[in-house]
Predicted model as a PDB file, atoms N, CA, C, CB and O in Angstrom, pLDDT in the B-factor column:
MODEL        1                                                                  
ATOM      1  N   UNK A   1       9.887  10.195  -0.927  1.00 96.00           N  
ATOM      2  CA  UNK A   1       8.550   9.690  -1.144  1.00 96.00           C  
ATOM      3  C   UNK A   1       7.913   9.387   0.200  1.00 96.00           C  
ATOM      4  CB  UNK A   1       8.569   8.439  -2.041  1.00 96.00           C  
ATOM      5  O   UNK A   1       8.518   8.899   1.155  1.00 96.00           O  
ATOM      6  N   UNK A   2       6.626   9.729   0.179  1.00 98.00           N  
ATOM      7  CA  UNK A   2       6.098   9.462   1.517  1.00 98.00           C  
ATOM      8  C   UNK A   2       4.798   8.714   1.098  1.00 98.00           C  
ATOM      9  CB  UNK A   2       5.853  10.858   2.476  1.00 98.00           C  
ATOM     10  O   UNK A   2       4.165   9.307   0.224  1.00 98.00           O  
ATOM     11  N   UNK A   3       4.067   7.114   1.691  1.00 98.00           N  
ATOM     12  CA  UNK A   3       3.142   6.707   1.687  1.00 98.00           C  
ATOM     13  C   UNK A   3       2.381   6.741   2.376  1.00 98.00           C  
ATOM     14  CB  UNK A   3       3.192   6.085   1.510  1.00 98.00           C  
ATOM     15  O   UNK A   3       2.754   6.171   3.401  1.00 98.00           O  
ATOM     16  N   UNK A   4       1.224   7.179   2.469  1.00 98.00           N  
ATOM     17  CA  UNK A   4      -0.049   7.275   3.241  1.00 98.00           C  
ATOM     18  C   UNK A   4      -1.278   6.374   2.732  1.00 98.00           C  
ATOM     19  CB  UNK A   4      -0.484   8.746   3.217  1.00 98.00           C  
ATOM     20  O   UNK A   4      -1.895   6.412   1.667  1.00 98.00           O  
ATOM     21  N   UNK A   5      -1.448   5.399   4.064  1.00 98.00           N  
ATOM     22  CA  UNK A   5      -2.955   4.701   3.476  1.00 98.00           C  
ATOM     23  C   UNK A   5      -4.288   5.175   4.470  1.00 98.00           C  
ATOM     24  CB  UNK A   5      -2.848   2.719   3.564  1.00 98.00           C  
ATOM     25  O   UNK A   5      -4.140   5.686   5.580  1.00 98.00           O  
ATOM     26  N   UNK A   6      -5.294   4.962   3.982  1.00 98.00           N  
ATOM     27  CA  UNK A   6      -6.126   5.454   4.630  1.00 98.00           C  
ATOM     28  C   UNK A   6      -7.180   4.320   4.855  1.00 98.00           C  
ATOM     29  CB  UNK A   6      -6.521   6.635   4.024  1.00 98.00           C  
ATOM     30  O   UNK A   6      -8.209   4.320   4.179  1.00 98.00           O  
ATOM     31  N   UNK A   7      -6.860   3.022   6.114  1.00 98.00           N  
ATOM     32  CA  UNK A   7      -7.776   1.977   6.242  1.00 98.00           C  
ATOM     33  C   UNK A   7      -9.140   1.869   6.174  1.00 98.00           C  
ATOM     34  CB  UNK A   7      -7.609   1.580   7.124  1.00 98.00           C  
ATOM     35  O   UNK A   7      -9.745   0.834   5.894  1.00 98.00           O  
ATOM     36  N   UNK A   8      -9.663   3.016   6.450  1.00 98.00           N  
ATOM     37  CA  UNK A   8     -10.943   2.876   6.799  1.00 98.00           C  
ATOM     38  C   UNK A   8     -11.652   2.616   5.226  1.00 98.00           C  
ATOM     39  CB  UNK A   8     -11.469   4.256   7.712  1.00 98.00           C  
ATOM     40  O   UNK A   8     -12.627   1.869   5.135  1.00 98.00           O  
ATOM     41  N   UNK A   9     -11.068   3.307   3.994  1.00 98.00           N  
ATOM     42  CA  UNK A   9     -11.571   2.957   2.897  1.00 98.00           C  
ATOM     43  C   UNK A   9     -10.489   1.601   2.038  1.00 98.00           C  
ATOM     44  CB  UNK A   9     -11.751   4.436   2.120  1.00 98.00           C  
ATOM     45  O   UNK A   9     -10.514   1.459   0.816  1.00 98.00           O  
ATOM     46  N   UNK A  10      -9.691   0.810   2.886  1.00 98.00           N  
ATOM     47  CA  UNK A  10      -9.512  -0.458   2.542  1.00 98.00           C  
ATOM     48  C   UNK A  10     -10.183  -1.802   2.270  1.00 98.00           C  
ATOM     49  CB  UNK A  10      -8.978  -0.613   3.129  1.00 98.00           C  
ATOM     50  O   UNK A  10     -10.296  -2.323   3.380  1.00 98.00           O  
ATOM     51  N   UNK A  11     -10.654  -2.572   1.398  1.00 97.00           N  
ATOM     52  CA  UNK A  11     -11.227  -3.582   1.497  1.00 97.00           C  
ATOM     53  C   UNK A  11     -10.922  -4.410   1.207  1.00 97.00           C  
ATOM     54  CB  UNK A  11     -11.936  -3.629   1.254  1.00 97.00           C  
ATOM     55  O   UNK A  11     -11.639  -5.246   0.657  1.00 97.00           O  
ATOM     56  N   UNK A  12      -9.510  -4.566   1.493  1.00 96.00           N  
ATOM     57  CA  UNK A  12      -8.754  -6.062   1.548  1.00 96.00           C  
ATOM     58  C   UNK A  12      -8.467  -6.645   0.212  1.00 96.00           C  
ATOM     59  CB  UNK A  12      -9.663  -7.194   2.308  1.00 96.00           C  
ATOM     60  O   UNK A  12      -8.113  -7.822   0.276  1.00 96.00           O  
ATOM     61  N   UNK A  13      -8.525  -6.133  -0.985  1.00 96.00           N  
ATOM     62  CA  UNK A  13      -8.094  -6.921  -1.988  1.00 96.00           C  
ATOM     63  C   UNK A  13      -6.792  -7.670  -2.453  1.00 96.00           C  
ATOM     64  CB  UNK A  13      -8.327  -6.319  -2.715  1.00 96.00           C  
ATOM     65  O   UNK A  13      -6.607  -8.592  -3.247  1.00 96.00           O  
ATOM     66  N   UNK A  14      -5.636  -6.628  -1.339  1.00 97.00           N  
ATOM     67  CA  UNK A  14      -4.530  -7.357  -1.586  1.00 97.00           C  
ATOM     68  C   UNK A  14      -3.821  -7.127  -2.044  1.00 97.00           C  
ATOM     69  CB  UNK A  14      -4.513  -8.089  -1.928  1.00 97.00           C  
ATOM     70  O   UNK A  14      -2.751  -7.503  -1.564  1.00 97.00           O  
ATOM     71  N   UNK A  15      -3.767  -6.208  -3.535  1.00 97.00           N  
ATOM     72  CA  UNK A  15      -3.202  -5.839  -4.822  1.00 97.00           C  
ATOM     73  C   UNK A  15      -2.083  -5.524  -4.256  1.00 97.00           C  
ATOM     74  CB  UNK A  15      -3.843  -4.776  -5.724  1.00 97.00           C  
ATOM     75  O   UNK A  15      -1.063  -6.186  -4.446  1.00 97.00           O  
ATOM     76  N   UNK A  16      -2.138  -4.158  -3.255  1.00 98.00           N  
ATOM     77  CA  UNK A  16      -0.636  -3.721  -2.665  1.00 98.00           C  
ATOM     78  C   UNK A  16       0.234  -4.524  -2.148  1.00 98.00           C  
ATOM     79  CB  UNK A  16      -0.660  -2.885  -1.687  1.00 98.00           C  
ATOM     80  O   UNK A  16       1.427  -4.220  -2.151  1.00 98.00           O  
ATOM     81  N   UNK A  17      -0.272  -5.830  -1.550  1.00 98.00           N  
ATOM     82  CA  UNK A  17       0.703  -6.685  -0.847  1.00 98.00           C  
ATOM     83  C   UNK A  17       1.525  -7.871  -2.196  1.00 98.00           C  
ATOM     84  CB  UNK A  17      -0.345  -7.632   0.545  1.00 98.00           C  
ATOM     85  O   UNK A  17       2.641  -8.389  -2.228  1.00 98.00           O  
ATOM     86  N   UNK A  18       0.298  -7.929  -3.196  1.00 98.00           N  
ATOM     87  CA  UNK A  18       1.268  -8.869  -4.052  1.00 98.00           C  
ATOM     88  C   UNK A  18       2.510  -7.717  -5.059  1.00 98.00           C  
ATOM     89  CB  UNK A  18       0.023  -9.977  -5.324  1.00 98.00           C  
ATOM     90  O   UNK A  18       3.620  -8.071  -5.456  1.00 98.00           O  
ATOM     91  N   UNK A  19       2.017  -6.655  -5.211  1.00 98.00           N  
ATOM     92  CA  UNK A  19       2.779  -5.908  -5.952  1.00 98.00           C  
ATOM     93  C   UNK A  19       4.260  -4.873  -4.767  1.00 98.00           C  
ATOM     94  CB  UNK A  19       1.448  -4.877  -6.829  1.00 98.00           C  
ATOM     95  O   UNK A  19       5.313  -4.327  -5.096  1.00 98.00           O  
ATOM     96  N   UNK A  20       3.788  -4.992  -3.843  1.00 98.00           N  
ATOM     97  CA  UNK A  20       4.771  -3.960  -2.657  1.00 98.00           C  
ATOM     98  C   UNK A  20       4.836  -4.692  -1.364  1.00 98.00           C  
ATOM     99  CB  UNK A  20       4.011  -2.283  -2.223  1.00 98.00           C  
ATOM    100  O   UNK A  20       4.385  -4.380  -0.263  1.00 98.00           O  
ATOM    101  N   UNK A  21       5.659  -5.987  -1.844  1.00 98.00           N  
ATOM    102  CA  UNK A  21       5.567  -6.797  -0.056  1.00 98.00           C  
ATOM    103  C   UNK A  21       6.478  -5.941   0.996  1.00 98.00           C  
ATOM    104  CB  UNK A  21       6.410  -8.726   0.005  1.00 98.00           C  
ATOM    105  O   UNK A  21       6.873  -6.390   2.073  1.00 98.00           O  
ATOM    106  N   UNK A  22       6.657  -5.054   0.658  1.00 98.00           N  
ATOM    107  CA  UNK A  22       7.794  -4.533   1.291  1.00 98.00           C  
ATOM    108  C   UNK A  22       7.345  -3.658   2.094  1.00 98.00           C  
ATOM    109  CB  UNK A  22       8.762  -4.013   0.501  1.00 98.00           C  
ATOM    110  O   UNK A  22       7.665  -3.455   3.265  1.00 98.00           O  
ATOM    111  N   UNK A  23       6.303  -2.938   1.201  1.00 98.00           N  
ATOM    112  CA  UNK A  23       6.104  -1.843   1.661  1.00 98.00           C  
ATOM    113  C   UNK A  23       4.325  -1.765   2.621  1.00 98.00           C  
ATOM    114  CB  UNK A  23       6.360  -0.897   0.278  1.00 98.00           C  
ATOM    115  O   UNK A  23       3.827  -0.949   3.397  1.00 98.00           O  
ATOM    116  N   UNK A  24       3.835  -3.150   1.988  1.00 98.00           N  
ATOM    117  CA  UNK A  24       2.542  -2.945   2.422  1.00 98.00           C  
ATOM    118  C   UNK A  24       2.582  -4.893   2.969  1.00 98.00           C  
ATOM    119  CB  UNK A  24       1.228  -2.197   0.911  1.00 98.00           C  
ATOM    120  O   UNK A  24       3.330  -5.792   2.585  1.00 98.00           O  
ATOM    121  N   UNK A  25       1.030  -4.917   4.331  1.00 98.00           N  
ATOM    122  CA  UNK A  25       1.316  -5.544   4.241  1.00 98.00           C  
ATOM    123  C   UNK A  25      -0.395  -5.930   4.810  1.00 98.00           C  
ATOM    124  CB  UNK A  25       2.632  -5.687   4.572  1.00 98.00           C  
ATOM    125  O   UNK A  25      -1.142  -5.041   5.216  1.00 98.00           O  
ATOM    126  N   UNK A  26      -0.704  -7.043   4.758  1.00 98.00           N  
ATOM    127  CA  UNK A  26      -2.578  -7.190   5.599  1.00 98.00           C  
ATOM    128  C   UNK A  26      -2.788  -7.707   6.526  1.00 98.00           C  
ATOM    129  CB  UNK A  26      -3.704  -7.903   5.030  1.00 98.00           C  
ATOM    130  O   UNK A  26      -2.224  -8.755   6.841  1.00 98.00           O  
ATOM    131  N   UNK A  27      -4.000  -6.889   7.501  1.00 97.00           N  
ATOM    132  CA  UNK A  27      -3.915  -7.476   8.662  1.00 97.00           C  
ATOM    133  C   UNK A  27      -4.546  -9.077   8.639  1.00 97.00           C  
ATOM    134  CB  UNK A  27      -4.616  -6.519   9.628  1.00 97.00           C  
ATOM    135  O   UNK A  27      -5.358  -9.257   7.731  1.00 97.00           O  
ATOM    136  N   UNK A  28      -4.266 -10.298   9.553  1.00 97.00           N  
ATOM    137  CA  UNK A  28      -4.345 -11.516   9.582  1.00 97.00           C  
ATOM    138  C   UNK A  28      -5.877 -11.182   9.398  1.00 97.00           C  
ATOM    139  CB  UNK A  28      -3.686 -12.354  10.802  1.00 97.00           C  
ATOM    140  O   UNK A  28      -6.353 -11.349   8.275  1.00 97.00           O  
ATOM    141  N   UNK A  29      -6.755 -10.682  10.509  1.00 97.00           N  
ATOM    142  CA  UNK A  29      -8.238 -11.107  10.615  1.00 97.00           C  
ATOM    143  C   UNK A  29      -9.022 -10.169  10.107  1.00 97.00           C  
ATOM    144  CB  UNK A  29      -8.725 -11.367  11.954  1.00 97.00           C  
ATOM    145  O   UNK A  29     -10.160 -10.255  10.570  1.00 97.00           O  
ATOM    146  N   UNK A  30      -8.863  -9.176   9.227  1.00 96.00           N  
ATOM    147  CA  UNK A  30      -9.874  -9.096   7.922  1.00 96.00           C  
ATOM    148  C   UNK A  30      -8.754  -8.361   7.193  1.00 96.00           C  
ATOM    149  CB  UNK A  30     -11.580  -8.168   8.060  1.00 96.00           C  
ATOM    150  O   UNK A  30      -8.935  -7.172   7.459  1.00 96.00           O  
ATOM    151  N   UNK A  31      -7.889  -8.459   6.554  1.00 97.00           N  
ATOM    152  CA  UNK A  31      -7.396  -8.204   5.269  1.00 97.00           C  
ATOM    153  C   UNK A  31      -7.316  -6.803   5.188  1.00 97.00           C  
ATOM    154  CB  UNK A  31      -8.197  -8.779   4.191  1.00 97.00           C  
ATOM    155  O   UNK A  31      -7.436  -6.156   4.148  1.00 97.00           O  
ATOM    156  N   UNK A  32      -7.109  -6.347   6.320  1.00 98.00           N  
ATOM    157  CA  UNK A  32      -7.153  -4.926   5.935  1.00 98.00           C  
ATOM    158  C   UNK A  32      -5.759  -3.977   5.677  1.00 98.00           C  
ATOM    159  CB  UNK A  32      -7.932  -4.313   7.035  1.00 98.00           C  
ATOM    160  O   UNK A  32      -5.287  -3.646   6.765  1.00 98.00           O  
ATOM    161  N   UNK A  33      -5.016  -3.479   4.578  1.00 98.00           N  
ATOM    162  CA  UNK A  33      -3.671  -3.140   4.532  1.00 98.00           C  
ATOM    163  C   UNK A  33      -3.007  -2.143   5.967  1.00 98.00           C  
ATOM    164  CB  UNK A  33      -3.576  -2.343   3.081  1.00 98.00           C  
ATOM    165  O   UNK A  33      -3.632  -1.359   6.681  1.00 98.00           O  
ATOM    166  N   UNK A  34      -1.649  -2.505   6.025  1.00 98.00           N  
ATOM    167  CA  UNK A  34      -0.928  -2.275   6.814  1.00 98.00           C  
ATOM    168  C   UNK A  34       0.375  -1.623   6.118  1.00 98.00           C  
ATOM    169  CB  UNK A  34      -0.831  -3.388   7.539  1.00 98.00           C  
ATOM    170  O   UNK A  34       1.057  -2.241   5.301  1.00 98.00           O  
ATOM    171  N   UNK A  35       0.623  -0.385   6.511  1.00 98.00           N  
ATOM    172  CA  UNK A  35       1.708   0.158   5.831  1.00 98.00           C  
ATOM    173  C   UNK A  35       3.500   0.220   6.759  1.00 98.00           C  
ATOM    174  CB  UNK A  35       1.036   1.731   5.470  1.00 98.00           C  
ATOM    175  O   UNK A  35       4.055   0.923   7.604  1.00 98.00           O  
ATOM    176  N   UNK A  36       3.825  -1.054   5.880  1.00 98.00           N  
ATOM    177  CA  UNK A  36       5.164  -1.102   6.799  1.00 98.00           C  
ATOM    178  C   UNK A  36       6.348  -0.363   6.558  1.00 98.00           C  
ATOM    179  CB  UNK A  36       5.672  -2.350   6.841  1.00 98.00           C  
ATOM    180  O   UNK A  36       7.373  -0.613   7.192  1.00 98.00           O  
ATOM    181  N   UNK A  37       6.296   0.560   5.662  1.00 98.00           N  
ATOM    182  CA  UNK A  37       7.259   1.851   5.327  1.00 98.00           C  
ATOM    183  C   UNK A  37       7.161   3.039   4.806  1.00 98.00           C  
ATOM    184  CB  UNK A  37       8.018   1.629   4.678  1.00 98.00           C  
ATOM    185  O   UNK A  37       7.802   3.441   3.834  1.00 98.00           O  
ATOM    186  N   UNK A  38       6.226   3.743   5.533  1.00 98.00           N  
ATOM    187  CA  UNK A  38       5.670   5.452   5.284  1.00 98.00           C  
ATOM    188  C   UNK A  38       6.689   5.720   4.149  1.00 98.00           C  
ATOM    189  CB  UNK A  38       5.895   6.794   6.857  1.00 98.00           C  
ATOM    190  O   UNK A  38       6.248   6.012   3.037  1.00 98.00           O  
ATOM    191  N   UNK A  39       8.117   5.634   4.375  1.00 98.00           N  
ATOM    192  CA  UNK A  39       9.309   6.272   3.381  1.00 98.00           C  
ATOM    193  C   UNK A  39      10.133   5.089   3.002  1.00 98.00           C  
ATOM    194  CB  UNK A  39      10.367   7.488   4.151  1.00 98.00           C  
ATOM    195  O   UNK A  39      11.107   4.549   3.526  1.00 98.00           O  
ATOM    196  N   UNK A  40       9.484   4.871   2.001  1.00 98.00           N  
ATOM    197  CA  UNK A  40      10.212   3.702   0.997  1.00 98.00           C  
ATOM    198  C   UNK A  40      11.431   4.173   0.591  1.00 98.00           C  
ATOM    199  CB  UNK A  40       9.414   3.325  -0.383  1.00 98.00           C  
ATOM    200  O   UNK A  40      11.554   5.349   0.251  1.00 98.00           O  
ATOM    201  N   UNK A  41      12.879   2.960   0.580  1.00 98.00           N  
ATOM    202  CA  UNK A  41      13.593   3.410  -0.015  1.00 98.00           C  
ATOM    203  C   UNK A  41      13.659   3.592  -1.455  1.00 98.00           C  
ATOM    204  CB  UNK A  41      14.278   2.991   0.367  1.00 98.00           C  
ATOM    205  O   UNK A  41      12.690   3.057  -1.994  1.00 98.00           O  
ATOM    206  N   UNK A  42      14.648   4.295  -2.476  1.00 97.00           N  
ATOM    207  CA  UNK A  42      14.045   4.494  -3.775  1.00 97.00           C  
ATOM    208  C   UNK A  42      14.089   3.146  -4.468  1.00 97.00           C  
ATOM    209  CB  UNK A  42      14.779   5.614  -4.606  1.00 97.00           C  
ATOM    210  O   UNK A  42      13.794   3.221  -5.661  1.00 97.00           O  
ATOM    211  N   UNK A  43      14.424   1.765  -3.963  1.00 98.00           N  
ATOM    212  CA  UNK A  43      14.431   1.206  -5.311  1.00 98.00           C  
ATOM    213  C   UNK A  43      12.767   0.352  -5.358  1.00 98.00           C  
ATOM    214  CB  UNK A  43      15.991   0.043  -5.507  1.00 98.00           C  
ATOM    215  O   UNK A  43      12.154  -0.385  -6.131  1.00 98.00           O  
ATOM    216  N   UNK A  44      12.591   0.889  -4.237  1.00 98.00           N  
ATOM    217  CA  UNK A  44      10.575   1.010  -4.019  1.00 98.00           C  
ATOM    218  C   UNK A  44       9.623   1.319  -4.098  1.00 98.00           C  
ATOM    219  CB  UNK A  44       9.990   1.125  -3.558  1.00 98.00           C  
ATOM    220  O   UNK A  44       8.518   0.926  -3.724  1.00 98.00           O  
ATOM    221  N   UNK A  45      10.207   2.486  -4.891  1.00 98.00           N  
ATOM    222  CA  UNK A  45       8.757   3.761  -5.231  1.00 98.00           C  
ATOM    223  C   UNK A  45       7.859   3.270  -6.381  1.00 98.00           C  
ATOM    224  CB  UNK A  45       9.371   5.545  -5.884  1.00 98.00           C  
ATOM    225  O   UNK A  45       6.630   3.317  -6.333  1.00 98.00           O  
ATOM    226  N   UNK A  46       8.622   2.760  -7.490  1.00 98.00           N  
ATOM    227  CA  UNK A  46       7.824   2.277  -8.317  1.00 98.00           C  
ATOM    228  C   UNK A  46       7.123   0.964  -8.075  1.00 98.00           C  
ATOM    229  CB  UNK A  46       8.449   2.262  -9.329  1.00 98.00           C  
ATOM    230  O   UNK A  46       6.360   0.684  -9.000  1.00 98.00           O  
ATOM    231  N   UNK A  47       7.147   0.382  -7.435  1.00 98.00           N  
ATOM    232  CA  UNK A  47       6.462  -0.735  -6.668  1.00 98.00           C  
ATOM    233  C   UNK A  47       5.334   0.059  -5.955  1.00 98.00           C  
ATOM    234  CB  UNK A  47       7.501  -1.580  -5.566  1.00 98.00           C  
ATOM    235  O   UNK A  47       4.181  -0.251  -6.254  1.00 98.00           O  
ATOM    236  N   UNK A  48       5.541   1.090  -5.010  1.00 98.00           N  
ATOM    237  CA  UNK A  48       4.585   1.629  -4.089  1.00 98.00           C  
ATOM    238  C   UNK A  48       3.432   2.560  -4.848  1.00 98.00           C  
ATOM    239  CB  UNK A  48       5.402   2.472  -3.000  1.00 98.00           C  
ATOM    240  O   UNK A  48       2.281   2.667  -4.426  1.00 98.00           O  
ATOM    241  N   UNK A  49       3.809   3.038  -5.724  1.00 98.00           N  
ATOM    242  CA  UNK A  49       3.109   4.013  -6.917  1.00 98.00           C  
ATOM    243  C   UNK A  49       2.644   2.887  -7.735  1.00 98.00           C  
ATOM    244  CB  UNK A  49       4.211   5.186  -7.875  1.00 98.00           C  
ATOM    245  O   UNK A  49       1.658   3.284  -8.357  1.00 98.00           O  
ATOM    246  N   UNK A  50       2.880   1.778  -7.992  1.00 98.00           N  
ATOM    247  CA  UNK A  50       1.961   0.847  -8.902  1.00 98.00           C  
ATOM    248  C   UNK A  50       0.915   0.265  -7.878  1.00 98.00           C  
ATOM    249  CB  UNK A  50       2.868  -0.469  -9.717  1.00 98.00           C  
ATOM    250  O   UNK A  50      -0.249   0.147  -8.261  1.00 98.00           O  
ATOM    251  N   UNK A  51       1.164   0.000  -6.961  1.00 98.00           N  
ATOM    252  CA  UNK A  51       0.116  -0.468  -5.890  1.00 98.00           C  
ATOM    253  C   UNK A  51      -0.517   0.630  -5.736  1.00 98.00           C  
ATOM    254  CB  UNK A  51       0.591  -1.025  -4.523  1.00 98.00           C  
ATOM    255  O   UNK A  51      -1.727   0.406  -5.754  1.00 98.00           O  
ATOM    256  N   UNK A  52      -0.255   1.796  -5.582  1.00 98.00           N  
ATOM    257  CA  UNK A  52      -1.541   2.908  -5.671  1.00 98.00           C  
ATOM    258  C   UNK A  52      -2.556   2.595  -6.833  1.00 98.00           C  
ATOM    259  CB  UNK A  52      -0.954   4.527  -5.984  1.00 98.00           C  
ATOM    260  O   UNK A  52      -3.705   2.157  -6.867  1.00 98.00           O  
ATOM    261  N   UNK A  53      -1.799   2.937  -7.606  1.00 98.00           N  
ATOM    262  CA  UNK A  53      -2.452   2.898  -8.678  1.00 98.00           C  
ATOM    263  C   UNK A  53      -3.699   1.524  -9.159  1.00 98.00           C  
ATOM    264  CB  UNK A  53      -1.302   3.024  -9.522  1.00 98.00           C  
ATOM    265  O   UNK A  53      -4.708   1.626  -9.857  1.00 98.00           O  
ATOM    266  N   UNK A  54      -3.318   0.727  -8.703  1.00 98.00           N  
ATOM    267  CA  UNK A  54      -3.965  -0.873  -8.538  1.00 98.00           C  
ATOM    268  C   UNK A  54      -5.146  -0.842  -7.330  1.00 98.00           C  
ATOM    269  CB  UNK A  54      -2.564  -2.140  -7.984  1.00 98.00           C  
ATOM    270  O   UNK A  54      -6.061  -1.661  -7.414  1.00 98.00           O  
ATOM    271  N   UNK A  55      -5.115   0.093  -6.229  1.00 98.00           N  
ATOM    272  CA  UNK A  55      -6.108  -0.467  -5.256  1.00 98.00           C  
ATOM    273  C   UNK A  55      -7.272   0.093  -5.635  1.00 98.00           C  
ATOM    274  CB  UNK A  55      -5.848  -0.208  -3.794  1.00 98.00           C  
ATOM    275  O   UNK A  55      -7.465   1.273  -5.925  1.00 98.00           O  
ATOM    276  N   UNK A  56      -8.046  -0.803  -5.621  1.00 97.00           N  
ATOM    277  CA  UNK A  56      -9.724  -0.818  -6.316  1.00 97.00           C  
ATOM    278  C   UNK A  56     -10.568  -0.059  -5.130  1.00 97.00           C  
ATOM    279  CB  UNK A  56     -10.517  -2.738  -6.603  1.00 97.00           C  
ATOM    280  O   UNK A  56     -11.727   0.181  -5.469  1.00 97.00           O  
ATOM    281  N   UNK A  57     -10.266   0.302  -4.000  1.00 97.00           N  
ATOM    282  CA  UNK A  57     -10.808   1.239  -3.184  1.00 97.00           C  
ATOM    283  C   UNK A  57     -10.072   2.754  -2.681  1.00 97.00           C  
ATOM    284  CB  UNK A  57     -11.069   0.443  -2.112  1.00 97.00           C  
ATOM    285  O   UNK A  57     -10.338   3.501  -1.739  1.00 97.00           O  
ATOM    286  N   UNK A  58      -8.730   2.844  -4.079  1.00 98.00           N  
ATOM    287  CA  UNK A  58      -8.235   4.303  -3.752  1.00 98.00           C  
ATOM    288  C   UNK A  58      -7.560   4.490  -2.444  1.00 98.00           C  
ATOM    289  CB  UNK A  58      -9.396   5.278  -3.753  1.00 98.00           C  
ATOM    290  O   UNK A  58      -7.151   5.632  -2.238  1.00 98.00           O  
ATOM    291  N   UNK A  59      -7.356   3.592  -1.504  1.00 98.00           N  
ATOM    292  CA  UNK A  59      -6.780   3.695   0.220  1.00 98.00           C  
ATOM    293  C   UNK A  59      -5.413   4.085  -0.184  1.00 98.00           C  
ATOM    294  CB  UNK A  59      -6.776   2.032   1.369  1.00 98.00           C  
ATOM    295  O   UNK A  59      -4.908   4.223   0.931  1.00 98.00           O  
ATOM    296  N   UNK A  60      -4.653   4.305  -0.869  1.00 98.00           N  
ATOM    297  CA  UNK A  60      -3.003   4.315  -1.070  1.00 98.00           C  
ATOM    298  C   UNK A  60      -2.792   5.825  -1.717  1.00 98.00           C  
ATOM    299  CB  UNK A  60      -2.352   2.908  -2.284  1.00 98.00           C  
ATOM    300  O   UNK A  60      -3.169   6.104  -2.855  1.00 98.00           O  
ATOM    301  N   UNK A  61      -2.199   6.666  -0.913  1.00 98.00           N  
ATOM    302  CA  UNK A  61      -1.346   7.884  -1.435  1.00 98.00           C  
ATOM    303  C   UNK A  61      -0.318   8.063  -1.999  1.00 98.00           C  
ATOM    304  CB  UNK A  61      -1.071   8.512  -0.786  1.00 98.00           C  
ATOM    305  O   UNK A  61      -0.300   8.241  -0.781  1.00 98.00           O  
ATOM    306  N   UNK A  62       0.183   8.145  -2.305  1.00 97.00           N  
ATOM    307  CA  UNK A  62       1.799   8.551  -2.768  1.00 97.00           C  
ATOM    308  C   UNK A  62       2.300   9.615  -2.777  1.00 97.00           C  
ATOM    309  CB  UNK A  62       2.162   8.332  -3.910  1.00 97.00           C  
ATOM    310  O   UNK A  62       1.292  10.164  -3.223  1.00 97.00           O  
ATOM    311  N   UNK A  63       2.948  10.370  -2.681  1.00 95.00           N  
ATOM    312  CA  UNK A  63       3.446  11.440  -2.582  1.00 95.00           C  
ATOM    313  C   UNK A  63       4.940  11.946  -2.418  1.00 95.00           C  
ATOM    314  CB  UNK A  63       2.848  11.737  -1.830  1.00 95.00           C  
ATOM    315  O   UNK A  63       5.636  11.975  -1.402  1.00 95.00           O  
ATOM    316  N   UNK A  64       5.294  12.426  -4.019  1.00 85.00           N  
ATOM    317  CA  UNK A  64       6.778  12.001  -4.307  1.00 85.00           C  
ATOM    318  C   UNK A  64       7.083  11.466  -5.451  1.00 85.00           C  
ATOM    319  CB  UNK A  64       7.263  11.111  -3.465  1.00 85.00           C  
ATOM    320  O   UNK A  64       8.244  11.130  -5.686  1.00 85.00           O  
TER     321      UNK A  64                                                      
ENDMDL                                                                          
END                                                                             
């Protein structure tokens, strides 16, 4: 599995960090996601694929 976010259409809601602390994470001074494991291990994917699925501005790929 490979994760790709794409910040520039991030707007900080968060969703990925309460659902994938692992995998995602926000920057301190505007909330903008931070991806702390391009290649999740597997017992993470479904965590990382529900946070896709959850971000209200589409920034989260999945692939895998």
């Amino acid at each position: 599995m490979k994760v790709v976010v794409d910040q520039s259409r991030c707007v900080g809601a968060g969703q990925c960090v309460l659902v994938a602390p692992e995998v995602f994470d926000q920057r301190d001074e505007d909330g903008i996601v931070v991806l702390l494991r391009e290649n999740p291990p597997a017992e993470l994917h479904a965590q990382a694929k529900e946070a896709a699925q959850l971000c209200p501005a589409l920034a989260i790929e999945v692939d895998g």
